[in-house]
VOGU-3710 file (C-alpha; in Angstrom, 3 decimals, decimal comma):
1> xxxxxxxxxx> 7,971/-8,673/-18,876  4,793/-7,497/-18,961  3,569/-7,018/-22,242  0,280/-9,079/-21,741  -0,620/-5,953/-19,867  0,555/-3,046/-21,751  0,191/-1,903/-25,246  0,778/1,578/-27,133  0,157/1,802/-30,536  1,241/5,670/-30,903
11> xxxxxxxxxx> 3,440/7,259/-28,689  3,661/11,416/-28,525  5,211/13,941/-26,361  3,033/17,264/-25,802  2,865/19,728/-23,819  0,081/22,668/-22,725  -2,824/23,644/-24,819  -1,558/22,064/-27,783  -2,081/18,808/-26,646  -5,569/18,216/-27,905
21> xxxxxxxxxx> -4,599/19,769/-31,514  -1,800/16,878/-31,437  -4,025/14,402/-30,075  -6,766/15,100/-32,806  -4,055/14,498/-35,886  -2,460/11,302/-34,307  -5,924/9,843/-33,524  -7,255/10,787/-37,043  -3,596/8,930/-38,155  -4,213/5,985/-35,968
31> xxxxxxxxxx> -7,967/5,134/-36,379  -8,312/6,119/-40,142  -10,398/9,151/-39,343  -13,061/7,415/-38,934  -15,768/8,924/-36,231  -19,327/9,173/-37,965  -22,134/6,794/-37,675  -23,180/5,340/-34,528  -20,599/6,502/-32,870  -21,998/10,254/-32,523
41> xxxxxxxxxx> -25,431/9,122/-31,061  -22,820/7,224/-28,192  -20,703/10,333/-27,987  -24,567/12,627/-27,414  -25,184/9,884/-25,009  -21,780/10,364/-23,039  -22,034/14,323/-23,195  -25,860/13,687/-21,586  -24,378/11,360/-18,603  -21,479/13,594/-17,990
51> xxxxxxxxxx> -23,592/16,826/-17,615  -26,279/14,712/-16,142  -23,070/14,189/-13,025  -24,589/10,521/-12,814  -24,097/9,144/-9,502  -22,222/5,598/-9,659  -22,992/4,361/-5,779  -25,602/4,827/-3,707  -25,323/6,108/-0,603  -28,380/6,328/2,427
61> xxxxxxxxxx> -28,413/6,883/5,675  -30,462/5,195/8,335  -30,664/5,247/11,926  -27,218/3,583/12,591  -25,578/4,968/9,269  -24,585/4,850/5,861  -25,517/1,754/3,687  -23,709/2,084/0,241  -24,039/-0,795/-2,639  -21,168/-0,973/-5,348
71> xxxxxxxxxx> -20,958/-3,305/-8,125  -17,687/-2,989/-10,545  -15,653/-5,244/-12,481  -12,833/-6,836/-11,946  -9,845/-9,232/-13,434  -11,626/-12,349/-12,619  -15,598/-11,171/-13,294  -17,807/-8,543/-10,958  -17,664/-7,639/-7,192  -20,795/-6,763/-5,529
81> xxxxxxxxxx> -20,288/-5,014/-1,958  -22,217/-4,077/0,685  -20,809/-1,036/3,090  -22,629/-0,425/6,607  -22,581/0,871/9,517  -24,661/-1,404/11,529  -25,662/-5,065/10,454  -28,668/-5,161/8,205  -30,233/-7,992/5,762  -30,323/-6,636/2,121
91> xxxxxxxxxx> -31,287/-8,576/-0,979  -29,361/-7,143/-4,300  -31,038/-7,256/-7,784  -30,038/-7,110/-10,708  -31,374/-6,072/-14,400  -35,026/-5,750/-12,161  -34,571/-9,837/-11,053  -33,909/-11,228/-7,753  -30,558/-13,139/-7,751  -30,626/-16,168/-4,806
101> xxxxxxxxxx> -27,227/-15,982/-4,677  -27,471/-12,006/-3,686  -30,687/-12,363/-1,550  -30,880/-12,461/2,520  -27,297/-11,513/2,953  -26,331/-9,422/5,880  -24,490/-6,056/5,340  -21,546/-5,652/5,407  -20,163/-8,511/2,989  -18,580/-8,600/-0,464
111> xxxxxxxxxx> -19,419/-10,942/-3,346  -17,263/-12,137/-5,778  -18,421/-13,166/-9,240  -15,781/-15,127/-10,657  -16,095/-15,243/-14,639  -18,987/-13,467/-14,551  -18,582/-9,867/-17,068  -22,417/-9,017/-17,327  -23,256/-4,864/-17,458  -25,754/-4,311/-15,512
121> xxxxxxxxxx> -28,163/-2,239/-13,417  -28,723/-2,745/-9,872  -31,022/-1,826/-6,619  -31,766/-3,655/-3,250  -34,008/-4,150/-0,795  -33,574/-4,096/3,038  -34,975/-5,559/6,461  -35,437/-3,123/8,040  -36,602/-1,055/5,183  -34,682/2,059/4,228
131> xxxxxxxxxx> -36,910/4,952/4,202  -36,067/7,096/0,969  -33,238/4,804/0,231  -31,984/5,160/-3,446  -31,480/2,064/-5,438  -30,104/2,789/-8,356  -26,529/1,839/-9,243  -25,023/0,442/-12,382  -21,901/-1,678/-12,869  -18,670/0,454/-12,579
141> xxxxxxxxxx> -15,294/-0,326/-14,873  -11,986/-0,385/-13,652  -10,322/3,202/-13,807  -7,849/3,387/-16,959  -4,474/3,759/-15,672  -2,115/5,952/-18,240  0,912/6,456/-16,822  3,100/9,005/-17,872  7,600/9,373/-17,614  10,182/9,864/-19,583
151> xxxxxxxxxx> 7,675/11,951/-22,025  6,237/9,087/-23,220  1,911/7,681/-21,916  1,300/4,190/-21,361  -1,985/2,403/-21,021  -2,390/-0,124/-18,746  -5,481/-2,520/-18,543  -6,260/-6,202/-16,776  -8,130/-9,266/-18,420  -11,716/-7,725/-18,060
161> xxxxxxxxxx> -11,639/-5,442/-20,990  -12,056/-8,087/-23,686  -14,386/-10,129/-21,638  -17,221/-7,699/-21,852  -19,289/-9,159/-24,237  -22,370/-6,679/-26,387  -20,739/-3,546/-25,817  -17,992/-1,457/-27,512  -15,519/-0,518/-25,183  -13,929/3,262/-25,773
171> xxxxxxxxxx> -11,505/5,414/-23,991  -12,026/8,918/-23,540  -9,952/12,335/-22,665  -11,404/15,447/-21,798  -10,191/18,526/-20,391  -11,643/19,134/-16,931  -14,486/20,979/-17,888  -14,008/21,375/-21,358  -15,763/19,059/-24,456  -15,085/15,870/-24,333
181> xxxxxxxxxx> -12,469/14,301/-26,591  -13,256/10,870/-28,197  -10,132/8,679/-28,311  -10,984/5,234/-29,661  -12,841/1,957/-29,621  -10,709/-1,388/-28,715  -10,847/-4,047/-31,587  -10,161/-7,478/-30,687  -6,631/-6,649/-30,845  -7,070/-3,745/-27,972
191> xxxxxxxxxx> -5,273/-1,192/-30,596  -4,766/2,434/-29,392  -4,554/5,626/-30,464  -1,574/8,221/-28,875  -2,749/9,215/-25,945  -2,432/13,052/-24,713  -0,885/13,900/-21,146  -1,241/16,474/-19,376  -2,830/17,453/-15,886  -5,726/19,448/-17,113
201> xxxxxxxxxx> -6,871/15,555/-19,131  -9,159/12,813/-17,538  -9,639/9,679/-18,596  -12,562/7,302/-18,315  -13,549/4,006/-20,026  -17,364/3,799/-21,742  -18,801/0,903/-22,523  -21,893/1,756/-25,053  -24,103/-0,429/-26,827  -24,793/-0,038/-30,694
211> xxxxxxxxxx> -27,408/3,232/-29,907  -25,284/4,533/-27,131  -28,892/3,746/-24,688  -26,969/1,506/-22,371  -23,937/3,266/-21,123  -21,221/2,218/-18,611  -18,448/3,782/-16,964  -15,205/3,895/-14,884  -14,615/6,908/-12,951  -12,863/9,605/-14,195
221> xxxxxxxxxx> -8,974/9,967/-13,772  -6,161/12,377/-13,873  -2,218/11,074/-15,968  -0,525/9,040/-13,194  3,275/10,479/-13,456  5,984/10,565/-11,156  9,892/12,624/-10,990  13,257/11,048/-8,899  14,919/13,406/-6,259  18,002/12,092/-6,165
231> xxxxxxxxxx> 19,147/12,883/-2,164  22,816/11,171/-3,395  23,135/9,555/0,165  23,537/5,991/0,839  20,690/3,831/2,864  18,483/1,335/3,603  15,166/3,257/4,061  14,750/4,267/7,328  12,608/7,518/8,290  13,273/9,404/11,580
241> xxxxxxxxxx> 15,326/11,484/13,216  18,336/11,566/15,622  19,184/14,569/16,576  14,808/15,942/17,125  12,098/13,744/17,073  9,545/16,429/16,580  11,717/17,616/13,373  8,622/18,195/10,246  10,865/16,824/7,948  12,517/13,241/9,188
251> xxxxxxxxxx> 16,428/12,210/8,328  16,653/9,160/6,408  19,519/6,606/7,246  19,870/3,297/6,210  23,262/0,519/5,141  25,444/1,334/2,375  25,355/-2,583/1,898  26,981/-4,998/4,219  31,103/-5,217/4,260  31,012/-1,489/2,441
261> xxxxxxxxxx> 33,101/1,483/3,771  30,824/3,614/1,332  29,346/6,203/3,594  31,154/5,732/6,369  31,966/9,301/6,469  28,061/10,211/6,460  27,532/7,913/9,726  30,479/9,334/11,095  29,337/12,817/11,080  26,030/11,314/12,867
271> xxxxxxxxxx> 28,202/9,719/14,975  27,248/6,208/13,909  30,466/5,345/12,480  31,120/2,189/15,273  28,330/0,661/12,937  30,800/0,110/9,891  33,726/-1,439/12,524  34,712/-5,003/11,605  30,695/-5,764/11,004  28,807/-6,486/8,141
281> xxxxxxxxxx> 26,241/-3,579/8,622  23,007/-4,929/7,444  19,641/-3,108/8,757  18,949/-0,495/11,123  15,749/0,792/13,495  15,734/4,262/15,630  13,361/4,510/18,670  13,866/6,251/21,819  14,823/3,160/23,854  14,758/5,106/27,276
291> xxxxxxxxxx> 12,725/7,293/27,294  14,899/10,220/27,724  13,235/12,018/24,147  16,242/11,453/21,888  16,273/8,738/19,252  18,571/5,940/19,593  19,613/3,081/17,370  20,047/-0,866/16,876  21,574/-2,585/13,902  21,596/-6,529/13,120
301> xxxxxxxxxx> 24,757/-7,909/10,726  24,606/-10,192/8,088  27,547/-12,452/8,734  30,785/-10,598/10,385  30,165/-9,332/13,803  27,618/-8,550/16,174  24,125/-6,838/16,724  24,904/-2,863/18,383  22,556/-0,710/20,384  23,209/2,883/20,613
311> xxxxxxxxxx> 22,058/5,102/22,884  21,802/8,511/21,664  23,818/10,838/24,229  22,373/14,272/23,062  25,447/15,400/21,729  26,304/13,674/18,101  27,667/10,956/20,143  26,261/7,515/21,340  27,255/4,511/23,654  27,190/1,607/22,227
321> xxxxxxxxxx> 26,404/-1,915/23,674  25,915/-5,252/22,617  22,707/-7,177/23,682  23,351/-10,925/24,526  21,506/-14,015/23,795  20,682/-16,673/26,756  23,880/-18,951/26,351  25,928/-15,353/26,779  26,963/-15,356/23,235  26,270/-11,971/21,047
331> xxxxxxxxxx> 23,258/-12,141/18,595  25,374/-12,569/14,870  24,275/-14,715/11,972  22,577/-13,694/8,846  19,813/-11,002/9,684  17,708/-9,000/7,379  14,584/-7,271/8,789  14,403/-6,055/12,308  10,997/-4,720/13,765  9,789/-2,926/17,053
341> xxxxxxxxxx> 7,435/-2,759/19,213  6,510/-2,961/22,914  5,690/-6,695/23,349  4,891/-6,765/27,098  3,243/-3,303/27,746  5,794/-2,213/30,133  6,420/1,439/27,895  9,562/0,138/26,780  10,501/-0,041/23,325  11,134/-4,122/22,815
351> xxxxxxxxxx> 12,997/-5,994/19,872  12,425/-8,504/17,371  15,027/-9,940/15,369  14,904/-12,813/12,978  18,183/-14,409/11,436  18,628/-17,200/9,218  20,281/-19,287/11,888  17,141/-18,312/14,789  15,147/-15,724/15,776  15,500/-13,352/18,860
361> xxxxxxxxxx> 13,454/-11,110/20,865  15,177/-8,643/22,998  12,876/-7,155/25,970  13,832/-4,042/27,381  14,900/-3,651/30,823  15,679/-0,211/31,180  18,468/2,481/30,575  19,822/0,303/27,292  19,872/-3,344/28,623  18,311/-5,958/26,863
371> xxxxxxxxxx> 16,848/-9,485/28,025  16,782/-12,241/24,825  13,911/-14,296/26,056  13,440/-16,228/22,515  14,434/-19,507/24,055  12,703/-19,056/26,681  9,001/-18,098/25,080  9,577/-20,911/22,586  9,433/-18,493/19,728  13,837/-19,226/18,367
381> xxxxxxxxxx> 13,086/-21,178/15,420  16,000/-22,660/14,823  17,022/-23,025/11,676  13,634/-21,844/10,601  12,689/-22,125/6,414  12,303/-20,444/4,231  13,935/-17,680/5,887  12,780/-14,944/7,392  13,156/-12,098/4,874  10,609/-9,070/5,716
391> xxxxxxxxxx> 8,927/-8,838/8,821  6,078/-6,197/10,428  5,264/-5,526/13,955  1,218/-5,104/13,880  -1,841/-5,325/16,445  -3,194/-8,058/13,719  -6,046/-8,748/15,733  -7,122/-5,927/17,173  -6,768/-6,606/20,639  -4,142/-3,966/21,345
401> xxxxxxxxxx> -1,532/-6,191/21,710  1,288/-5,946/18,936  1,524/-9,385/17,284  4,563/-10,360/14,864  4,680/-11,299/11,390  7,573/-13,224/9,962  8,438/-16,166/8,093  5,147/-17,988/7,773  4,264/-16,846/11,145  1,867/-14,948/12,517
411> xxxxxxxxxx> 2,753/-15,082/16,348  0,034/-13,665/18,348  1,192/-11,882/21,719  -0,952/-12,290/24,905  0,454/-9,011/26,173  2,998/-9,915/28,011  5,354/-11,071/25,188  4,088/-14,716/25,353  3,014/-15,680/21,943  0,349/-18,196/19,965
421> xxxxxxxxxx> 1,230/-19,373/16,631  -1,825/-18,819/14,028  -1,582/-22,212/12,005  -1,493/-22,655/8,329  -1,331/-18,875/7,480  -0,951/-19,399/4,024  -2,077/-22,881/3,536  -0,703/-25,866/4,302  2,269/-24,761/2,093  5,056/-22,136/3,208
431> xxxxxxxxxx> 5,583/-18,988/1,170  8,849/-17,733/0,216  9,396/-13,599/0,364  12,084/-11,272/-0,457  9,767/-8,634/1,098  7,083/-8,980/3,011  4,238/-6,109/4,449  1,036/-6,124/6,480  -1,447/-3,841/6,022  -5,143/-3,242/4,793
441> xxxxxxxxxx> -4,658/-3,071/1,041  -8,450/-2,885/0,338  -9,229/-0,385/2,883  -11,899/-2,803/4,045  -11,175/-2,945/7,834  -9,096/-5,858/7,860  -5,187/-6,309/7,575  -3,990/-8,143/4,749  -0,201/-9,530/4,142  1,230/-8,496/0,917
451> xxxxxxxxxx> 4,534/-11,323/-0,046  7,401/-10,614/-2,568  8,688/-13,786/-4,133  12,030/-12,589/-5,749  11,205/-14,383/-9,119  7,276/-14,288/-9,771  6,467/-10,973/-7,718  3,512/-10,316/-5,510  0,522/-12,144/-4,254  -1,392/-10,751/-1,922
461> xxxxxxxxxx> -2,913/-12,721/1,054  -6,724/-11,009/1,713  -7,308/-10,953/5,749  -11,076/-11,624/6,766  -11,958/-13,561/3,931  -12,554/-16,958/4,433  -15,288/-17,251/6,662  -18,676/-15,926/7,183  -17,824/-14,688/10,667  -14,674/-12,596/8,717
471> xxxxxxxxxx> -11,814/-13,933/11,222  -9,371/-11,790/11,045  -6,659/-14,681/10,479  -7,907/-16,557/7,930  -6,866/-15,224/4,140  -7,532/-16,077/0,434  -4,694/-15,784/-1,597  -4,588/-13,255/-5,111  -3,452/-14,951/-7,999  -0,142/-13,935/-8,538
481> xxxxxxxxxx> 0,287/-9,729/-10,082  2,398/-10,573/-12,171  0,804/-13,479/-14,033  2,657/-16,290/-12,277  5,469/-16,851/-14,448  8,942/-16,573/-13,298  9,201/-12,410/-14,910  11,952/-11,274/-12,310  15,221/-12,099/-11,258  16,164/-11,241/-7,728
491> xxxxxxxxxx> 13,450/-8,702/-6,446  14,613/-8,088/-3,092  12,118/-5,417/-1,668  8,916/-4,292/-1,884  6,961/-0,956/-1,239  3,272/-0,779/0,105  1,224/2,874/-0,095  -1,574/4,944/-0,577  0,304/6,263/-4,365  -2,928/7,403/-6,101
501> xxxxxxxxxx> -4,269/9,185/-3,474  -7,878/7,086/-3,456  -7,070/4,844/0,118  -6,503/1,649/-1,393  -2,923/0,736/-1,215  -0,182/0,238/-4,246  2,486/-2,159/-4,742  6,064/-1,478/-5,798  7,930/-4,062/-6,731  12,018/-3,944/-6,933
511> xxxxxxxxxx> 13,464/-4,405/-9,800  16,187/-6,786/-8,920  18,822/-7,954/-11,518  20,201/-7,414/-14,107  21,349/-4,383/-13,118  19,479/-1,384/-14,545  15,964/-3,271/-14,186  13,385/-0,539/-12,792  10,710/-1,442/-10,076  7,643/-2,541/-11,357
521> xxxxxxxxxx> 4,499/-0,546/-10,422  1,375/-2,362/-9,529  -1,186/0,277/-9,182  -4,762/-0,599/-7,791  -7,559/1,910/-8,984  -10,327/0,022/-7,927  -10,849/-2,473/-4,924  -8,698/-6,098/-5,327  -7,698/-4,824/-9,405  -4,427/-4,357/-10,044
531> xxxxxxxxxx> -2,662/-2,884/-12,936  1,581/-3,478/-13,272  3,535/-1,462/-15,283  7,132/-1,118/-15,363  8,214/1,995/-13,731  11,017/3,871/-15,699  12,696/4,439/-12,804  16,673/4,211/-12,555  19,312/6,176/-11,133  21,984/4,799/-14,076
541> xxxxxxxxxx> 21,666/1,662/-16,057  23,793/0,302/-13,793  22,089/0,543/-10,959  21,204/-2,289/-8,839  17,530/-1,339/-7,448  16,951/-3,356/-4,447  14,875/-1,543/-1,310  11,880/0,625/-1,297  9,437/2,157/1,347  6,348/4,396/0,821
551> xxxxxxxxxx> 6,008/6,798/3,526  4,573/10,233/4,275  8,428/11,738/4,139  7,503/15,088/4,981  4,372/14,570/6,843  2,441/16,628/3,364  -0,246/13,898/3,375  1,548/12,490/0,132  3,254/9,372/0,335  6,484/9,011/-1,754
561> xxxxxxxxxx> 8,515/5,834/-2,511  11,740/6,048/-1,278  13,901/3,545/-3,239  17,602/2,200/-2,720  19,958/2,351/-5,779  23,177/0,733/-5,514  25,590/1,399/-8,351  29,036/1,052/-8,428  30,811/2,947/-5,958  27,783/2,816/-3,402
571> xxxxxxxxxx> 24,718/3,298/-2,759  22,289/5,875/-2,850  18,490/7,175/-2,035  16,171/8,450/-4,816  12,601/9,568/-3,914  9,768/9,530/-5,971  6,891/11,506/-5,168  3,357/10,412/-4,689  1,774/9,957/-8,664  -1,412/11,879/-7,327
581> xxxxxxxxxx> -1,749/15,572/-6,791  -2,126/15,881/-3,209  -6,145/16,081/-1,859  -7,795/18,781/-0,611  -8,189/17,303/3,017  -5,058/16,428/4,771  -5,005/14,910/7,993  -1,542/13,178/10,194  -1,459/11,727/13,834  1,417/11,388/15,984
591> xxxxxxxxxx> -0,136/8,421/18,232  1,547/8,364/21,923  1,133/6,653/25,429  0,143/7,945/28,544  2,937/9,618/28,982  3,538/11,452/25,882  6,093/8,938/24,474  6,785/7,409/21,010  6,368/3,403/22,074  3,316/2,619/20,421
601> xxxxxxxxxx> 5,343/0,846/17,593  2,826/-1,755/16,086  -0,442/-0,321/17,552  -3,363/-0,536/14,958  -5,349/3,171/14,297  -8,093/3,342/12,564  -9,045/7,026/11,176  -12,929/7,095/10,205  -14,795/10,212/8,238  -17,215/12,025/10,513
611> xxxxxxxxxx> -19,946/12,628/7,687  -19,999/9,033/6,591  -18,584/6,682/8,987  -16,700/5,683/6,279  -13,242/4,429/6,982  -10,169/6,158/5,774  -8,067/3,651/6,213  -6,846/0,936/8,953  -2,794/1,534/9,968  -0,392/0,025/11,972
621> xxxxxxxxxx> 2,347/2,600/13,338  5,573/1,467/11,373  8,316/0,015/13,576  9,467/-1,919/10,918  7,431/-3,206/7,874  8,222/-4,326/4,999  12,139/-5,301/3,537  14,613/-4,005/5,456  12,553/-0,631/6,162  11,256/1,509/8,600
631> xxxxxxxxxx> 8,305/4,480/7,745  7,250/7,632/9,744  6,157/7,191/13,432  3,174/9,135/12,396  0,087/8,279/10,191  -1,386/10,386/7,747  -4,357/9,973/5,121  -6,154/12,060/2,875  -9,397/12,760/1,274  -10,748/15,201/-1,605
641> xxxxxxxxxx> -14,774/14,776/0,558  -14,323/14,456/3,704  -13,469/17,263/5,989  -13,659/15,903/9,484  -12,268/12,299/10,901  -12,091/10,645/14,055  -9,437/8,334/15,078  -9,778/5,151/16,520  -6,661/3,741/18,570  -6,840/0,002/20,023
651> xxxxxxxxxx> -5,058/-0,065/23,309  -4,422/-3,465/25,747  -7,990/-1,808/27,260  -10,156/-1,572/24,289  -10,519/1,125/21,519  -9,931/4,783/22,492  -12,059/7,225/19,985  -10,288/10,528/19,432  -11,484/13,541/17,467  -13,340/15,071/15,613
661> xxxxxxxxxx> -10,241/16,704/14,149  -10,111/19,197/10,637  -7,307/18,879/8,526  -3,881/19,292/10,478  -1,478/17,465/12,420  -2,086/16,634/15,506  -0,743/14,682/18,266  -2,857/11,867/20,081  -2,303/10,584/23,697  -3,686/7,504/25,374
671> x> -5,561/7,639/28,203
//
């Protein structure tokens, strides 16, 4: 499925110090032997940089901030980006010659050069001038990617690496701190030697021309490698708890698959088992509905029976109701994601719920009654297509208001659950999804929509992009991860997260059918460059993989993909932790209202670093996003350099700045 994109010549399993002794003989084995000539002037050259602890972005500061220039390559050719704090002209040149294409643009902005592969050097200019500014920066590669389960490493690379044209393109290893270890040049057939894995190896492309005097780099990364925890319970991914909210580690609960009795003996004993009677169980959400501090419930159906609330009575028990549509009917049909969030600012937790036959929105009116005012808002959608698969519940604009995204919608909520349609999200063609997730994949400030279609995987939809003024609703489609051809067969779920530990999100992609087909893994190292491997990952090879969610599980910083197995004889939960080891500064929010309470389902938080102004990353508090999901209330990020945030919240008022915090949890209330 994706051999375009992977290839292993050697394959080893090794362990400890003797990995570089088996290394050495399978690389003398696979390249001949051969590493005189030119080659040891490059590998002086590379010993030189690496001890020289070259810098590969620059980084000044004046009077309103940081100003950093970056220029790396990508899939399609080079990205040139400008990072500020406050708007300033610069002028980018390259190789020592002014570029009028680079010249007079204002900072912040990015640049894409499509087709263009050129190694280069780089500085700037600025008005206002930078005093002491440095301007030297050369091109950066894409970080390798070798991935390593099932004892066995795999290299993963995009369309760039034979495009660079002049230089000789080699892969290294080296032992953190140790000499480095030369593993091999790429022919025009991108051959490769065995590869050694361990934690204590980095790996780092070089580009070096014939003398080794030109020399360019990726930065340097650790094996990417992951283990299952099988928690042998059944589920649709939902994270939270009923029993204590404030619990470190969250329950998760979830469907054993609509029309299935398997599990009903788990709900029971959460007292949940009304869920499983004469309904087709399909997806479930847990908020505190009334305030009272105790999580309750809601679950849709897909087909038999009819939407259930249950409010949590403190003692294993709950009372269940059913909320009503406008004609008095119950709200049935063919449902798949539900999301939350409080749509008219009232401090009540409110629900959306799409079906295939329309879609409803359930305001709360207090003590477990609901008010479907779909109809009435002009939001129903009867009949809508394609159906609405995933959904999310996100302040897209910023304004503090919690917008909805579904369908080919992006419904934009005044504030008082009255809602504008954004036209033509996606062009003036709809997008199909069997997963669906809203977030800001590029860490660049601005919330992006990530689509599943169930037979040629992901695209992603980049917010900000399509206009000089960077509207926040206008987006310029990825070509398709997986290369556009139809490579899957029924991928129904996708999971969206930090996996690497570098702040730029991941994709995982379910597997799908036939049954025993692992999720796919599309892993972005650098900005807007993806790299797709399959994952390894199944419970039995008869497994039907079909849901995931990446979430901070046990609020550790580290988010883990929690993926839904169904086999025969029911499903079950597996989580995989987070490929990266986990950074050295760990910071999680739990973002309330006024009063202390969970409702701010949707709300967009934006954690910055102290030192740099620099964001961390731009979140939405997950009431439901994704596939028939639901992650931790809280947010967490991480960082190996930064050692102080603050957090920005955007409430119906404006932004509220929190902070500065240190590492730690913390809990956050409006004001």
């Amino acid at each position: 499925m994706l051999s375009d994109r992977l290839a292993l010549s050697c394959f080893f399993k090794a362990i400890g110090a003797s990995v570089f002794v088996m290394f050495q003989v399978l690389l003398s084995a696979c390249n001949g032997g051969a590493s005189g000539g030119p080659e040891a002037a490059i590998r002086a050259a590379y010993a030189a940089l690496l001890s020289a602890n070259a810098v590969s972005d620059v980084s000044t500061t004046s009077g309103g901030g940081a100003v950093q220039i970056s220029a790396r390559i990508a899939d399609y050719g080079t990205v040139v980006e400008c990072r500020s704090m406050s708007a300033v002209s610069v002028s980018v040149v390259r190789n020592g010659l002014a570029d009028p294409s680079l010249s007079g643009l204002q900072c912040p902005f990015i640049r894409e050069l499509v087709g263009d592969f050129l190694l280069s050097s780089w500085s700037y200019t600025s008005t206002p001038a930078i005093a002491g500014a440095i301007t030297s920066v050369t091109t950066l590669l894409p970080d390798p990617i070798v991935y390593f389960h099932n004892g066995i490493a795999e290299l993963t690379w995009g369309a760039w690496l034979p495009s660079i044209k002049g230089y000789k393109v080699y892969l290294t290893a080296r032992s953190v701190g140790s000499t480095v270890v030369w593993a091999n040049s790429f022919d025009s057939q991108l051959s490769l030697a065995a590869l050694p894995a361990s934690a204590s190896v980095q790996y780092q492309w070089v580009a070096a021309n014939a003398d080794g005097s030109k020399l360019f780099t990726s930065k340097p990364v650790a094996t990417v490698s992951s283990t299952i925890e099988n928690l042998n319970y059944v589920g649709i991914p939902v994270v939270g708890s009923l029993d204590n909210p404030e619990n470190a580690r969250d329950t998760v609960i979830g469907s054993a698959g609509f029309g299935s009795e398997t599990g009903l003996a788990d709900y029971a004993s959460l007292g949940l088992g009304a869920l499983f009677s004469g309904r087709d169980f399909r997806d479930v959400r847990i908020a505190d509905f009334n305030g009272d501090g105790l999580n309750d419930v809601i679950s849709n159906v897909y087909g038999a029976g009819c939407t259930l609330i249950g409010i949590n009575q403190g003692n294993g028990q709950f009372q269940f109701s059913t909320p009503l549509r406008e004609d008095g009917t119950c709200i049935g049909g063919h449902g798949e994601t539900m999301v939350l969030g409080d749509f008219n600012e009232d401090g009540l937790i409110d629900v959306f719920i799409p079906t295939y036959e329309r879609w409803d929105l359930l305001i709360n009116q207090g003590k477990g009654v609901f008010k479907d005012v779909a109809v009435e808002r002009g939001i129903d959608f009867p009949g809508y297509l394609p159906t609405a698969e995933g959904a999310a519940a996100v302040d897209f604009d910023l304004d503090g208001h919690v917008d909805i995204v579904a369908g080919c919608e992006i419904l934009l909520n005044d504030g008082t659950a009255h809602f504008r349609r954004v036209p033509n999200v996606y062009g003036v063609n709809r997008v199909l999804d069997e997963g669906l997730f809203v977030g800001d994949v590029d860490n660049d400030g601005y919330f992006d929509i990530v689509k599943n279609d169930p037979f040629t995987g992901p695209r992603v939809f980049w917010g900000g992009r399509s206009s000089k003024a960077r509207n926040r609703l206008a987006f310029d489609a990825s070509t398709p991860l997986l290369g556009g051809g139809s490579v899957l067969n029924g991928s129904n779920g996708i999971g969206v997260g930090a996996l690497m530990g570098n702040n730029i999100l991941d994709i995982v992609v379910a597997g799908g059918n036939p049954k025993g087909s692992a999720p796919v893994i599309c892993m972005q190292p650098s900005l807007r460059v993806f790299n797709c491997v399959d994952s390894g990952w199944t419970v039995n090879s008869n497994s039907l993989q079909d849901l995931l969610l990446v979430s901070d599980i046990d609020g550790s910083g580290s988010k883990g993909l929690v993926a839904r197995y169904d086999p025969p004889g029911g499903s079950v939960l597996a989580i995989v932790p987070a490929f990266a080891p986990l950074p050295l500064f760990r910071f999680q929010f739990d973002v309330r209202d006024i009063h202390q309470l969970r409702t701010l389902y949707g709300r967009a938080v934006r954690v910055l670093c102290v030192k740099t102004g620099e964001q961390l990353g731009l979140f939405a508090i997950d009431g439901g996003n994704g596939y028939m999901s639901q992650g931790a209330y809280t947010v967490s990020t991480s960082s190996d350099t930064c050692d102080q945030v603050q957090v920005q919240v955007y409430a119906p008022s404006g932004p509220q700045l929190f902070g500065p915090y240190k590492a730690g949890s913390y809990l956050i209330s409006l004001h």
